[in-house]
C-alpha positions in Angstrom: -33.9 6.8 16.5 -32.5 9.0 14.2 -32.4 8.1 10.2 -29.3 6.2 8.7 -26.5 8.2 7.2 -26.5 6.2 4.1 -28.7 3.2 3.1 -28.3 1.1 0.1 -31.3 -1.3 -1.6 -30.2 -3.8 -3.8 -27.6 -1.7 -5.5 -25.8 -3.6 -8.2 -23.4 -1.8 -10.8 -22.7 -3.9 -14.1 -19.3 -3.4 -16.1 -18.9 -5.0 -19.9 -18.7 -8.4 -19.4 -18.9 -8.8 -15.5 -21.3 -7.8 -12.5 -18.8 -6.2 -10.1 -21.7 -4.8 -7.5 -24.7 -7.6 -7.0 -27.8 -6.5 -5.6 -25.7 -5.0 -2.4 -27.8 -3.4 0.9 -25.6 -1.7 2.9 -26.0 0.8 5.6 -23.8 3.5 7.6 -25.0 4.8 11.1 -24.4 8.8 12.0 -21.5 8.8 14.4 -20.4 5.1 13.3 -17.4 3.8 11.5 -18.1 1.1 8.9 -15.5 -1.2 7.8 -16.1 -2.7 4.3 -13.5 -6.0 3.7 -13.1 -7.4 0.8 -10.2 -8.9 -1.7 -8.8 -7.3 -4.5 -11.8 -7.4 -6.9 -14.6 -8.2 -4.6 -16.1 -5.0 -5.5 -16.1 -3.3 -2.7 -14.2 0.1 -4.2 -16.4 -0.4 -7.0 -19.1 0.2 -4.5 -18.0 3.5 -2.8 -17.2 5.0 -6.3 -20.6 4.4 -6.5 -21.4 5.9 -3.4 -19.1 9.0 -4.3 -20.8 9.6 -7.6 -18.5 7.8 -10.0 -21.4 6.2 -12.0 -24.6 6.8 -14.0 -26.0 3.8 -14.8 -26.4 1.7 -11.2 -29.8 0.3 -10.2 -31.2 -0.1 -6.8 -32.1 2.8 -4.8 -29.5 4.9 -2.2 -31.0 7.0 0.6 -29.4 9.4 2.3 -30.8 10.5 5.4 -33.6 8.3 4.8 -34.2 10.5 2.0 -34.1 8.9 -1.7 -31.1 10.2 -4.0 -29.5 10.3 -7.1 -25.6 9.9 -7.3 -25.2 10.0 -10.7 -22.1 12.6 -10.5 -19.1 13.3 -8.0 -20.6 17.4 -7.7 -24.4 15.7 -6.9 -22.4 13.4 -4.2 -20.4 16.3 -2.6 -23.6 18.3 -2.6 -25.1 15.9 -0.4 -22.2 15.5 1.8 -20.1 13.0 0.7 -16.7 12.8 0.4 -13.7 10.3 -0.3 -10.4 10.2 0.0 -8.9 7.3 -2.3 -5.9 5.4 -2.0 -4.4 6.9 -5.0 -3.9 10.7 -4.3 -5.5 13.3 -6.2 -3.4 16.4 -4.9 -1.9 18.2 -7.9 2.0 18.1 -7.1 3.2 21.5 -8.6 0.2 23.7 -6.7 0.9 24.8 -3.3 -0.5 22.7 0.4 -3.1 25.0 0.7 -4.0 26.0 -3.2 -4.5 21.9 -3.1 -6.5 22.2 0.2 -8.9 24.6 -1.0 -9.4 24.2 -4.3 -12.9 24.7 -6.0 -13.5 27.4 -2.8 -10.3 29.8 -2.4 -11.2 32.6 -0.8 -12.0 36.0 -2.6 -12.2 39.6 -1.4 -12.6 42.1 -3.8 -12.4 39.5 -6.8 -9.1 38.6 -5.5 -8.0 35.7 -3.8 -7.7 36.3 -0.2 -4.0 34.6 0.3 -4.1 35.3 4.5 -7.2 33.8 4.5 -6.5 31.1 2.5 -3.0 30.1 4.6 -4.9 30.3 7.5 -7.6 28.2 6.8 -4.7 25.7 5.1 -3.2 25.7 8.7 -6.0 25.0 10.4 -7.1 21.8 8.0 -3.0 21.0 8.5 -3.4 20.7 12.2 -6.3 18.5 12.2 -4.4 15.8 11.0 -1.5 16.8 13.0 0.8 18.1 10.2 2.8 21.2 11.4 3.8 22.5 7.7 4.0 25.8 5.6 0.6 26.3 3.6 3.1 27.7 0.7 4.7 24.4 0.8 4.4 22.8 -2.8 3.2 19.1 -2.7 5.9 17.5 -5.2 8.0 19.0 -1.6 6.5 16.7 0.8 6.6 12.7 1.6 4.2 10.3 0.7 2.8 9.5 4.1 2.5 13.3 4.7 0.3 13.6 1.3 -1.9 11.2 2.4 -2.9 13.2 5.6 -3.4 16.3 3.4 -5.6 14.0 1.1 -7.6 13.7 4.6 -7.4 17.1 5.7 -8.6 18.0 2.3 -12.0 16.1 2.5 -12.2 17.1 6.1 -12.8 20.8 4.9 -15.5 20.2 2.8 -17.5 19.2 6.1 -18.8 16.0 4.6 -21.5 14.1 6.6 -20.3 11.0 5.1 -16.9 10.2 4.9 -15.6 7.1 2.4 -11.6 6.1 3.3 -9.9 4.2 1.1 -6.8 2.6 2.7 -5.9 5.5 4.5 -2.9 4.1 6.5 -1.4 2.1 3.4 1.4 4.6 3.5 1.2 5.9 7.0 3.6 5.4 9.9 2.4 3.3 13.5 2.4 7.3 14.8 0.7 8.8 11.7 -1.7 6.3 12.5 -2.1 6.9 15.9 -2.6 10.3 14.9 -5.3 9.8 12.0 -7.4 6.9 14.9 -7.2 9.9 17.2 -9.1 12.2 14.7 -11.3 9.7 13.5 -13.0 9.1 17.2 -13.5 12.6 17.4 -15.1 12.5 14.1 -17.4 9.9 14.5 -18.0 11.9 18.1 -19.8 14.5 16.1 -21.5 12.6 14.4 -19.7 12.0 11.2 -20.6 8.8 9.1 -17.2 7.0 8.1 -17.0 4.1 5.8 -13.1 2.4 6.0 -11.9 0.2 3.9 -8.7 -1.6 4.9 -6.8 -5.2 4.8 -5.5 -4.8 7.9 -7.3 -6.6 10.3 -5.8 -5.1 13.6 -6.7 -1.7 12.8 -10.5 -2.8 12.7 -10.4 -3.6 16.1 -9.6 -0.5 17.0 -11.3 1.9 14.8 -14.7 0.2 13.6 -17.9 -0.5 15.2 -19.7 -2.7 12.2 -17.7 -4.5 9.8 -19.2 -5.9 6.0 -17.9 -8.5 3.7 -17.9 -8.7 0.0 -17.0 -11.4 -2.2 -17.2 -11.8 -6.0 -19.5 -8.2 -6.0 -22.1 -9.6 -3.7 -22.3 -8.6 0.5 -21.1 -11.8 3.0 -22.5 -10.4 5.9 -22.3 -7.5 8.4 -21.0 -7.8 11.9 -20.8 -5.8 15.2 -16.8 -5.5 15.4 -17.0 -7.6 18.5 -18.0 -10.4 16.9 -15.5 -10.6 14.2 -12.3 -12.3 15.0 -9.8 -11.5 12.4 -9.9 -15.7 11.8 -13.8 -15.7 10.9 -13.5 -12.2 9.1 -10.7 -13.8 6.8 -12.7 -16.9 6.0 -15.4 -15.1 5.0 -13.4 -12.6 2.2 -11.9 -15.8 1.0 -15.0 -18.6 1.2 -13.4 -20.9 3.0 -11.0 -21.5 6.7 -8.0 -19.6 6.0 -4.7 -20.3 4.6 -1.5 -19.8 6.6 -0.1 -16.6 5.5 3.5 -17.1 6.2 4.4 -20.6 4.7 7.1 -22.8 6.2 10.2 -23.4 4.3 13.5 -25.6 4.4 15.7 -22.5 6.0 19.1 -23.7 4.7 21.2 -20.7 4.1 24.1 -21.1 2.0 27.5 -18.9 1.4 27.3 -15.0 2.1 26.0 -13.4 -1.4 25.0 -9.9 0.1 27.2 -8.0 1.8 27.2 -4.2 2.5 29.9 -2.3 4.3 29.6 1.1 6.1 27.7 2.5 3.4 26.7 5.8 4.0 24.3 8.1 2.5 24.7 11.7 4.0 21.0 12.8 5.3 19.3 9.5 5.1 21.2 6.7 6.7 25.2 6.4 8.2 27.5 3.5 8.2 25.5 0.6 7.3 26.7 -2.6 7.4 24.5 -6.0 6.9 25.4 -9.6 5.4 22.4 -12.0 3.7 23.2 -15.3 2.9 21.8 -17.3 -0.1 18.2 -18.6 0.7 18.2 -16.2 4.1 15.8 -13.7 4.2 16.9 -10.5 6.7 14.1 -8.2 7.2 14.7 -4.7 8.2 12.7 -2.8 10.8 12.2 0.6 11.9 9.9 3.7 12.1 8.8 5.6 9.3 11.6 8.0 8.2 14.7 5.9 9.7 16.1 5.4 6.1 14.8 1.8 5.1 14.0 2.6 1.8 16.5 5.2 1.0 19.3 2.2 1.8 17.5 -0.1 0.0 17.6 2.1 -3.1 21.5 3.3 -2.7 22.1 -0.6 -2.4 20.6 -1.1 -5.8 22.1 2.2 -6.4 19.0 4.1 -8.0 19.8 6.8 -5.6 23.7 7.5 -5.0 25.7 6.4 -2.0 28.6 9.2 -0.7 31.0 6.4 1.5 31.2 2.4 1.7 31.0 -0.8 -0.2 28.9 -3.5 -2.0 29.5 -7.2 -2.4 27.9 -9.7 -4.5 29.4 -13.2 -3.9 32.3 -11.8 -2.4 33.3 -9.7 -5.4 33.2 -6.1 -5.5 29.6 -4.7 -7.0 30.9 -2.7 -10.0 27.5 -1.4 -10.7 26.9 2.9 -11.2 23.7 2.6 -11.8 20.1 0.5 -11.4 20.4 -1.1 -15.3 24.5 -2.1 -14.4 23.0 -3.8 -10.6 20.2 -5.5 -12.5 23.4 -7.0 -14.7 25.2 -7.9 -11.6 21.6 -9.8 -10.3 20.2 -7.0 -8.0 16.2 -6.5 -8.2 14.3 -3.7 -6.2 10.6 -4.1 -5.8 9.2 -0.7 -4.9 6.9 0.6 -2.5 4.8 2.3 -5.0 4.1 0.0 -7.9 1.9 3.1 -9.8 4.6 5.7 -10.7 7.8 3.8 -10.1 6.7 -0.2 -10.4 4.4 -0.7 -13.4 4.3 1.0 -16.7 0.2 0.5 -16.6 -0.8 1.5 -20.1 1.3 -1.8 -20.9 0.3 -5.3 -20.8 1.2 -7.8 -18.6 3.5 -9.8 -21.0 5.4 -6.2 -21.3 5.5 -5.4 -17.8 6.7 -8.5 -16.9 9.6 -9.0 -19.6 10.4 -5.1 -18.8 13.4 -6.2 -17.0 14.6 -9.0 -19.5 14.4 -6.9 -22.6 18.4 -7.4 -23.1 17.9 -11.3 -22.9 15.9 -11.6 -25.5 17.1 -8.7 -28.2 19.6 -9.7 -31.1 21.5 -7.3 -33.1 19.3 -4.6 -30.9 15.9 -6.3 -31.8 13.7 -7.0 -29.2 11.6 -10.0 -29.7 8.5 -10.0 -27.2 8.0 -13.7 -28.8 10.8 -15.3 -27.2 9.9 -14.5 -23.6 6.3 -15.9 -24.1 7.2 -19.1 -21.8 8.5 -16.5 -18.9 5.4 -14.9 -18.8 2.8 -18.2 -18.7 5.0 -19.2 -16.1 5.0 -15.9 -14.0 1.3 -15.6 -14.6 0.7 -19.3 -13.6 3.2 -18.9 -10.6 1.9 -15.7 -9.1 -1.4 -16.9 -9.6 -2.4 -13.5 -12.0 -6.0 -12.9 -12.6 -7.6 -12.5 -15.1 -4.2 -15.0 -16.7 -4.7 -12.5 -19.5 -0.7 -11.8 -20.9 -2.2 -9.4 -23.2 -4.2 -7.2 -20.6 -3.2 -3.8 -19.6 -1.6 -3.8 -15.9 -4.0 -0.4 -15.1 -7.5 -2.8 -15.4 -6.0 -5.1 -12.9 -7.1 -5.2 -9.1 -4.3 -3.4 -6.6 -3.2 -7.0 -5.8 -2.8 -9.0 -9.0 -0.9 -5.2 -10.3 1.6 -6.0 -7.0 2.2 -9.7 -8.5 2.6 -8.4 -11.7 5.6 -6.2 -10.3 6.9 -9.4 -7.9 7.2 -11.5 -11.3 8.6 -8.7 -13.5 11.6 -9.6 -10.6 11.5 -12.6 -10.6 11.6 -13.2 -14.1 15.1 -11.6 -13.9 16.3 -15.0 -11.7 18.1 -12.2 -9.3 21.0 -13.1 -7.1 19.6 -10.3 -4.3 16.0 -9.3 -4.0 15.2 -6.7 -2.2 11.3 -5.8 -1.2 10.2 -2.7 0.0 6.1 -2.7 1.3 5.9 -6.1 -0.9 1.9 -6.4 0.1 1.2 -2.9 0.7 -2.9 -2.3 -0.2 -3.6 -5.8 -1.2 -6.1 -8.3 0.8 -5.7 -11.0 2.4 -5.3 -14.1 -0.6 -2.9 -12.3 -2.3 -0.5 -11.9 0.6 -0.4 -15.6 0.8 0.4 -15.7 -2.9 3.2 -13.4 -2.6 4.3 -14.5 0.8 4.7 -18.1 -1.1 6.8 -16.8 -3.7 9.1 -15.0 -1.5 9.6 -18.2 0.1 9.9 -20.2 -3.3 12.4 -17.7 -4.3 14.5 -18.0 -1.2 14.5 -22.1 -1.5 16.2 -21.8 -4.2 18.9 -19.3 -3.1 18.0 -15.7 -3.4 19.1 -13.6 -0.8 16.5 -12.0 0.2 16.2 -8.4 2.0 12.5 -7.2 3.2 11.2 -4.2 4.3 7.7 -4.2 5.6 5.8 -1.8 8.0 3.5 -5.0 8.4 5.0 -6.5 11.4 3.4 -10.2 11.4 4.4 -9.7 7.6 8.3 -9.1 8.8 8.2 -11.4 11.9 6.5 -13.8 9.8 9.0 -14.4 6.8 12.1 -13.1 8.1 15.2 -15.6 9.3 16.2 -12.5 11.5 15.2 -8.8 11.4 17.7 -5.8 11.9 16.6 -2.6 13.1 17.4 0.7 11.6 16.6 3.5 13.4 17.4 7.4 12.5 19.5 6.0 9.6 21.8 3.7 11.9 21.6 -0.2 11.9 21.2 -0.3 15.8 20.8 -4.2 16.5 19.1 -7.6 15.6 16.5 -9.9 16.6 16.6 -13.2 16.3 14.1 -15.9 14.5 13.6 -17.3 18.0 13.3 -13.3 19.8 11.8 -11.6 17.0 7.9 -10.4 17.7 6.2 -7.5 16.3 6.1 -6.3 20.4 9.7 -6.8 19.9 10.4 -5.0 16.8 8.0 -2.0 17.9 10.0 -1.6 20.8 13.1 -1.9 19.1 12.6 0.6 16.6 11.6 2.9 19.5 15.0 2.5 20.5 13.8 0.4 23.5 14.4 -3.5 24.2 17.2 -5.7 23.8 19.1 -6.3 20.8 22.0 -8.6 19.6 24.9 -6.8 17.7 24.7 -6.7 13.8 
């Protein structure tokens, strides 16, 4: 039998204050994927920064190729073949595809960078992950889900022996996905050691033969994938039988407060029109690129709209801009709470009152003081931890940053709230959390419009779910038709569907 990839002996990493890796063991196969589950702040990414070189003062022992190591730096790591790709990208926006691809090793003849050879090899790192793109292409050109691949076929070139991904899909369409499964089997084919870290279940099933648990820095257990059911894999990340996700809630819908007519954004999405009631929430389905965020933007109208109409309450929205639509009772949760959500050098108390600031100014004096009772209660409601007010957002865990966002929102008691990826990256607890809230909220008459490429997510909370596909509002499922079979379909342009 050959030697393990990667063996961990009672590896524990300590942090002021806290133990966030306990006495861990923890082994990868060559040729095997290894899923690593965990909540936010279980430890398990403080654990593979570990792995990747991130830290010099761990104990325990690491062996790689049953060899005993040192990963005390990221250069010692990716000398000794490992590589991760983190959820956060790490491609530098204003450099080029391929300067991004190769950088550290461009290619040199004659003490000059070799720029045929260096497009060419950019090319064929594009392909493996199945993006057909210039090399000369400048990052800050591309979309998010396309930046993540190149994040992959950027570690790919290194021709790691152990490969650590971070939530690789977070951001990825169902045939991005597809795509990056495909490349993974071939990987693990030839021998390649992956380690995955991801909260969605499904995708384990699919994609990983052994699966470990963490909890409060220390490992559960580890599991042949065939013996996990997503049910016992759930109970222990959270210590106990699981919670329903999707919590049930009085659904009675009162007058129309949302209502959007032929709105039209040239490029993106063409003669929209939708209604949500008070206390209904309408979630909107729909491939990757069919315009779901781009209309929930122009709604709110932080991106323009060039035809159509918006009504709040059966008045005519007067709003030019995202501040004037706040004002009116819009709020727009973002898909990407790092650069456009949180301001993460701030504190939580700051964050959360960042879009009540007006409320609680006189003369133009902004008084944090007077909103300390909206924060205890946001923090209490949403469940924050550490309930620190005074904490900055960037030491928080992915999920308690996304309820941070959620009850920076909330706090603005909006009239419409519109979600886009509301539990994008966060583990399982925390979905119930915010799955609770957006209930809570629509109880007590929010009109609520959800996007979510997390079909049980959309199926789940959504009184009905409309499907947009190639910018058009093609049709709508009902509570009593909707399925994520149904919606996939759908959005394929397949199925049957009842008029808007």
């Amino acid at each position: 039998m050959p030697p393990l990839a990667l063996q961990l002996r009672s590896v524990s990493k300590r942090y002021p204050g806290m133990l966030a890796v306990d006495a861990v063991d923890f082994d990868v196969r060559p040729g095997e994927v290894h899923a690593l589950l965990g909540e936010n702040g279980a430890g398990k990414s403080t654990l593979v920064s570990l792995i990747a070189g991130s830290f010099s003062d761990y104990t325990g022992e690491v062996l790689i190729g049953g060899e005993a190591v040192t990963l005390h730096t990221p250069a010692a790591a990716k000398a000794l073949g490992i590589e991760m790709i983190h959820q956060e990208l790490s491609l530098a926006p204003p450099l080029s595809l391929a300067e991004n691809l190769l950088a550290g090793r461009l290619p040199v003849n004659q003490g000059f960078v070799d720029r045929r050879a260096l497009r060419d090899e950019a090319a064929r790192l594009l392909s493996l992950v199945g993006l057909d793109l210039n090399p000369d292409t400048l990052v800050e050109e591309i979309s998010q889900p396309q930046a993540q691949l190149v994040e992959i076929a950027k570690a790919l070139g290194n021709r790691p022996k152990i490969l650590i991904m971070d939530e690789p899909t977070s951001s990825l369409s169902r045939e991005e996905v597809a795509q990056l499964f495909r490349l993974v089997k071939e990987l693990r084919a030839s021998g390649l050691a992956v380690i995955y870290i991801s909260h969605h279940l499904p995708e384990l099933a699919e994609i990983a033969d052994r699966v470990t648990v963490m909890r409060d820095g220390k490992k559960v257990n580890t599991l042949e994938m065939a013996d996990a059911s997503p049910e016992r894999l759930v109970e222990m990340m959270v210590g106990g039988a699981a919670t329903a996700l999707y919590p049930h809630r009085h659904r009675v819908h009162g007058a129309e407060r949302l209502r959007v007519e032929d709105l039209s954004r040239i490029g993106f999405f063409h003669d929209v029109s939708l209604t949500v009631r008070a206390g209904e929430i309408v979630g909107i389905g729909g491939l990757s690129g069919a315009g779901r965020s781009e209309l929930a933007r122009s709604i709110c109208r932080i991106d323009p709209i060039d035809r159509g109409r918006i009504e709040i309450d059966g008045a005519p929205s007067r709003a030019k801009s995202y501040g004037q639509a706040i004002r009116e009772g819009f709020a727009y949760l973002t898909e990407d709470r790092k650069s456009q959500g949180l301001a993460l050098r701030l504190s939580v108390a700051d964050n959360i009152l960042g879009g009540v600031i007006g409320r609680h100014s006189r003369f133009g004096a902004y008084s944090p003081q007077r909103g300390r009772g909206i924060v205890h209660d946001m923090i209490a409601a949403l469940q924050v931890q550490p309930p620190d007010a005074a904490r900055e957002v960037g030491g928080f865990s992915g999920g308690n940053q996304q309820k941070v966002l959620l009850a920076k929102w909330l706090a603005t008691k909006p009239k419409i709230l519109i979600l886009d990826e509301p539990t994008r990256g966060v583990d399982v607890a925390a979905k119930a959390v915010i799955h609770q809230a957006i209930a809570e909220a629509a109880e007590q008459g929010v009109a609520v419009l959800l996007i979510s490429s997390d079909l049980p997510e959309l199926v789940g909370l959504s009184d009905k779910v409309l499907i947009l596909r190639k910018g058009r509002l093609i049709g709508r499922l009902n509570k009593d038709d909707c399925s994520g079979q149904a919606v996939l379909l759908a959005a394929n342009g397949q199925g049957a569907l009842s008029p808007v």
